[in-house]
Structures are given as structure tokens and as C-alpha cells.
N, C-alpha and C positions, 0 to 999 in steps of 0.2 A: 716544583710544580708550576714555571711557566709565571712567574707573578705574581700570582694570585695567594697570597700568605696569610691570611686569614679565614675560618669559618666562617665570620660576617659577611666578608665578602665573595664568599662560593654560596654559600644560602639560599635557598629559594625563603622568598616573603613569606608571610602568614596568610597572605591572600592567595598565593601560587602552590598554596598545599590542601593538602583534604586533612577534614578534622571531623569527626563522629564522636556521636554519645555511645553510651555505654551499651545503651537498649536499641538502637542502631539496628536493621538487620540484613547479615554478608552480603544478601543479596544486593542492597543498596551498596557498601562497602566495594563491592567490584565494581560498582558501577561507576561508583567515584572514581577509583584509580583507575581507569582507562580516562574519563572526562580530563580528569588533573593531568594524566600520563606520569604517573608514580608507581615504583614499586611498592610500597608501606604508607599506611594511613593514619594520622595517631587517632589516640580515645583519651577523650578526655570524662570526665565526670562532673557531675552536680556542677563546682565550685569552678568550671574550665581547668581544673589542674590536668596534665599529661598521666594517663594510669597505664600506658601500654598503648601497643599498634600494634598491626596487622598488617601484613606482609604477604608475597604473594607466595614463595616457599611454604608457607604455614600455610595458608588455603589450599595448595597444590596437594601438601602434607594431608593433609585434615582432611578435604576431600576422599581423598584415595587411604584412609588409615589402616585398613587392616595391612597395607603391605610396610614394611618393616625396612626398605631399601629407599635410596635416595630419589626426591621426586624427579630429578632428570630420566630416569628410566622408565619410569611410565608414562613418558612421550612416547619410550620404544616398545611398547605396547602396544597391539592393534586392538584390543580390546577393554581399551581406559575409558572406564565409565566414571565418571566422582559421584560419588553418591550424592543426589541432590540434597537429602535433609541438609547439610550445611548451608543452606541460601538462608533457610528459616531460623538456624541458631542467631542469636546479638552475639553483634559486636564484645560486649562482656566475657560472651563465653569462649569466644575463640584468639581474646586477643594476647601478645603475648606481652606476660606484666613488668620485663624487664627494660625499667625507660632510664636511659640515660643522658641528663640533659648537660647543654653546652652553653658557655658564654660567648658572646660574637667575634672576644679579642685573641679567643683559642687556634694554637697553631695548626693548620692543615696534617701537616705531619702527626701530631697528636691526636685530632681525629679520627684518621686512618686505623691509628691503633686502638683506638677506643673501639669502632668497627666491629673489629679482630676479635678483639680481648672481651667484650662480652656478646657479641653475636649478635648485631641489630643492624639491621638495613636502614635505620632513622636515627638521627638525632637532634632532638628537640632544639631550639636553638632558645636560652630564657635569658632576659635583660631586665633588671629592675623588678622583677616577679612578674614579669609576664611573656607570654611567647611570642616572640617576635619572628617566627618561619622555623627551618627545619634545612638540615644536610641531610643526605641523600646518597647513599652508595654509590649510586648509579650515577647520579651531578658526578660525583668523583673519578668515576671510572670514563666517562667522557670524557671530563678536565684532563686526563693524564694521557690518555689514548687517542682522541680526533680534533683534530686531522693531524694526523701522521702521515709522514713520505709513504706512502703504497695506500692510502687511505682512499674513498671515493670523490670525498671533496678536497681532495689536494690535486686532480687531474685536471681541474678546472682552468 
């Protein structure tokens, strides 16, 4: 992956991420992740421990719940309404509680699979007991893909 062989140093900071309480609610939650430009937001509790995130899959989900099929398809819907009450649910109720946190000397590669293996677009990044930022799907899937020979910023 180009150099970059640690989590610590692919990370975004604890100031370059969004973090919400429990009682939180979604509607503020998106608002953050556009501000931050984040796919997943963590939640933390009372004590600042990490209890779960939220994601933007899961809002897409959640919104649109009664349908049973993957959210990419109800883009290809001309008639995708998300049901508004999700703005009004917290952060608690929508978030999803499986956190898996990271130390900063963990390798890229092992992240990756971590990902995979339990299904989170975030992972905490905690040093000393406290959190020091977060990896990020999306950081990674940058890191790995741009710029690429045919890419937009390599015609430069």
C-alpha cells in the first residue's frame, strides 16, 4: 500500500472526525458527516468510551426499511422517499453497536481485514485508553486507488 504501513499513520486525527453522543439526533448525525466528509460517525457514551457508529449504509438502510434489498438500489428507484421519522430517532437507536477498536502500530493489511471480517466502515483508533482518531474505509480505498494511471489527477 504505497508506504504507508501503519494504521497510525493512515488515521485521520480525533479532531478530523465526528463523534456524537448517544442522545444525539440523526438529523444532526448527517449533518456532521457531510461537514467532516465521513462515511461513519462514532458514538460514544457518558464515560467518551466508543459504543457503536453510524454509517451511511445503515441510514440509507434505515431510512428506506421496509424494502428487504441492498440500499444501492433504491438510487434506481424513481420513487425513493426515506421515511423522514429517522432524522428524529438518537443516535442510540440507530447506531450500530459493533466497535472495533485499533491500536496505531496495527498493520494496514490487518485493518483491511478487520473491515471485512466484522463489517464496519470505522475503526476507532485507541492509544493509552483513549482515542486518538479513527480509519476510515473510505481513507483506504483512496490510499489504494488515487491516483492511478487513467485517474483524473494523474492527467495533470
Amino acid at each position: 500500500m504505497r508506504s504507508v504501513a501503519s494504521v497510525g499513520e493512515m488515521m485521520r486525527a480525533r479532531d478530523d472526525i465526528a463523534i456524537v453522543s448517544k442522545d444525539v439526533l440523526v438529523r444532526r448525525v448527517v449533518q456532521l458527516m457531510v461537514d467532516v466528509d465521513v462515511e461513519s460517525v462514532l458514538v460514544v457514551d457518558g464515560y467518551r468510551r466508543v459504543v457503536g457508529s453510524i454509517g451511511d449504509e445503515q441510514l440509507i438502510a434505515r431510512a428506506h426499511a421496509r424494502r428487504a434489498w441492498s440500499w444501492r438500489h433504491l438510487f434506481a428507484e424513481r420513487d425513493f422517499e426515506p421515511d423522514p421519522r429517522i432524522l428524529d430517532l438518537s443516535a442510540g437507536e440507530v447506531m450500530l453497536r459493533r466497535v472495533v477498536p485499533v491500536r496505531p502500530e496495527l498493520p494496514l493489511v490487518s485493518a483491511l481485514r478487520l473491515f471485512d471480517d466484522h463489517s464496519v466502515n470505522v475503526l476507532p483508533v485507541v492509544a493509552d485508553g483513549q482515542l486518538k482518531g479513527a480509519l476510515f474505509r473510505c481513507d483506504l480505498v483512496r490510499q489504494i486507488f488515487h491516483p492511478m494511471p487513467g485517474s483524473a489527477d494523474s492527467h495533470t
